[in-house]
C-alpha positions, 0 to 999 in steps of 0.5 A: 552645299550643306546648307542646300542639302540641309533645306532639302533635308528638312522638307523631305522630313516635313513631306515624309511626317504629313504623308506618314501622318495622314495615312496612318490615322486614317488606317488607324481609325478605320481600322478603329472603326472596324473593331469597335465593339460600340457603335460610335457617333460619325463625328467621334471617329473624325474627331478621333481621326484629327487628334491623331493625325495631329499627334501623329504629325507631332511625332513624325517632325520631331522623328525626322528632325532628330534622326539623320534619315539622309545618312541612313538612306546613303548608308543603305544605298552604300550596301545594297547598291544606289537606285536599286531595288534592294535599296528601296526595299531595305531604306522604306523597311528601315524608315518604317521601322524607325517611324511606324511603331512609335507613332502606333504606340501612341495613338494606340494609347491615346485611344485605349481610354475611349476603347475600354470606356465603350467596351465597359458601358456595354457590358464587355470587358475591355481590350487588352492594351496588347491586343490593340497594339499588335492588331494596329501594328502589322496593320500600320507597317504594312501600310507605312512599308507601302507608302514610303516605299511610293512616296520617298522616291518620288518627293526626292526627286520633286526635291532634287529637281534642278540639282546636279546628280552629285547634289549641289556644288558637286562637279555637276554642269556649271550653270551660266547665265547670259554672257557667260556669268554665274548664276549671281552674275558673277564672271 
């Protein structure tokens, strides 16, 4: 059982950091895009938007591989009730609390060198690193809040699928194969 719920665990993390990752970057350089006080070449913004998707991806595996996000999620289930929207609402708050910010601040930090060089070679002074993080940030929680608050359900039970409601080894219906014998071909 642990090490099936381990594996789920592990994919779980892995589909939650490239989901979390790709959206993010993209809300980040787009919103880039729009507060740019330069005009910046169509390919500096992809490639802006790879260098980050990579960090961000980065950042997101070694978060999910460190955090027990499982045990957070059934804690949360505990107290708001299993399968209810309250618990949605707090776990995708939780989870983005947990993921959002760490990856904003650094993909604000990996930019703010091109924002100020680009602002200064234009004659303007360059944006407080504050600034850009704060904008950047009620930007990417919401879009993470949104996005995990979708995705999390939906990749559990993609993940979940073919395991017993208590998890694997749980007092779940008893699979047989034919004539009667376990799934290995056990009696």
């Amino acid at each position: 059982m642990d090490k099936k719920m381990r594996s789920i665990g592990i994919k779980m993390s892995l589909l939650m950091g490239l989901t979390m990752s790709l959206f993010l970057s993209l809300v980040g350089t787009v919103h880039g895009l729009s507060s740019s006080p330069a005009e910046v070449p169509f390919m500096g913004y992809v490639m802006s938007y790879l260098k980050g998707f990579a960090v961000s991806l980065i950042i997101s595996l070694v978060i999910g591989f460190i955090v027990p996000m499982g045990r957070i999620s059934r804690a949360i289930g505990e107290k708001a009730g299993h399968g209810t929207l309250k618990a949605r609402i707090l776990d995708s708050f939780v989870s983005n609390l947990i993921y959002t910010p760490i990856i904003t601040v650094v993909m604000v930090a990996l930019n703010y060198g091109n924002a100020a060089s680009q602002a200064e070679a234009h004659g303007q002074a360059a944006p407080p690193f504050i600034m850009m993080f704060l904008s950047s940030l009620w930007i990417c929680f919401l879009v993470g809040w949104v996005i995990i608050f979708i995705v999390q359900p939906l990749y559990m039970k993609l993940l979940m699928k073919g395991i017993p409601a208590g998890g694997p080894g749980m007092g779940g219906p008893e699979r047989r194969g034919p004539g009667g014998r376990g799934p290995e071909g056990q009696a």
